[in-house]
N, C-alpha and C positions, 0 to 999 in steps of 0.2 A: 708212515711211521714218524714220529714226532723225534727229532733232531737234537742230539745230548745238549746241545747248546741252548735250543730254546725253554728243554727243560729244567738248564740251569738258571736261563734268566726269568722262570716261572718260579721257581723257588727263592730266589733273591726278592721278589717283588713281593710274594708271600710272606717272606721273611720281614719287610719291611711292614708292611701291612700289621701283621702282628706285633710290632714295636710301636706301632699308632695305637691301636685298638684303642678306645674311649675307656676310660672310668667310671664316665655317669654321662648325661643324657646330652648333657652341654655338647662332647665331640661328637656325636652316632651323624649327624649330619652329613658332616665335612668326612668322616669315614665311609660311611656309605658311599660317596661319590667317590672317592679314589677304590673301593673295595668294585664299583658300578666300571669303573674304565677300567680294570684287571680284568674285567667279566669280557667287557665286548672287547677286549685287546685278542682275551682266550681263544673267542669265539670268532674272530677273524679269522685264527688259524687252524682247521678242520682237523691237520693230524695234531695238533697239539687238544683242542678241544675232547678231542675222543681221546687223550691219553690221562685227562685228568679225572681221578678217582672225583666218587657222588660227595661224599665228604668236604672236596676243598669247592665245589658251590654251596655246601650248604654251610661251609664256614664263612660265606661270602653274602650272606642273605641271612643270619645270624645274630649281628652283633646285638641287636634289641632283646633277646631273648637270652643270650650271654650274663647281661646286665643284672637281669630280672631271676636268672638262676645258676646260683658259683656252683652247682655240680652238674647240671649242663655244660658249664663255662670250662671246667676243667679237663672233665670226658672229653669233649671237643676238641681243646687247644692241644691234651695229649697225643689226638689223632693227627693233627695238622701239623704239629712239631713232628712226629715220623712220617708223615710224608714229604715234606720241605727237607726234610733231610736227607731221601731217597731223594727227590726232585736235585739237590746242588751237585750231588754225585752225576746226575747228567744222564739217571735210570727212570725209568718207567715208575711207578708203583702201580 
């Protein structure tokens, strides 16, 4: 079982992530690679990996398709804003 702590610094990190998020194609680069080291940070950690809903990889593999459509974009980011907020709480979703 994944560790309130690590799930709170899953969420912080998330949190930050979504304060990056590009605008247009210029950042998706430089996002991608800090969204790519979230990923394999995740998946280092086995009970944390298994604690994270399908949703925050797929906001993690995303941002290109974000861009390209604001009600993908929003759907989405409403989903990851309530789980990041379950996540700081230091609970499961």
């Amino acid at each position: 079982m994944a560790r309130a702590t690590d799930l709170q610094l899953l969420g912080n990190r998330l949190e930050a992530l979504i304060a990056s998020e590009p605008t247009d194609n210029s950042g998706l680069s430089q996002w991608y690679l800090e969204a790519h080291q979230l990923r394999e940070e995740i998946i280092a950690k086995p009970d944390l990996s298994n604690a994270v809903p399908h949703a925050v990889w797929h906001y993690l593999s995303d941002a290109d398709i974000r861009l390209k459509d604001v009600r993908y974009a929003l759907l989405q980011r409403k989903e990851i804003d309530e789980i990041v907020a379950i996540l700081k709480r230091g609970q499961r979703p």
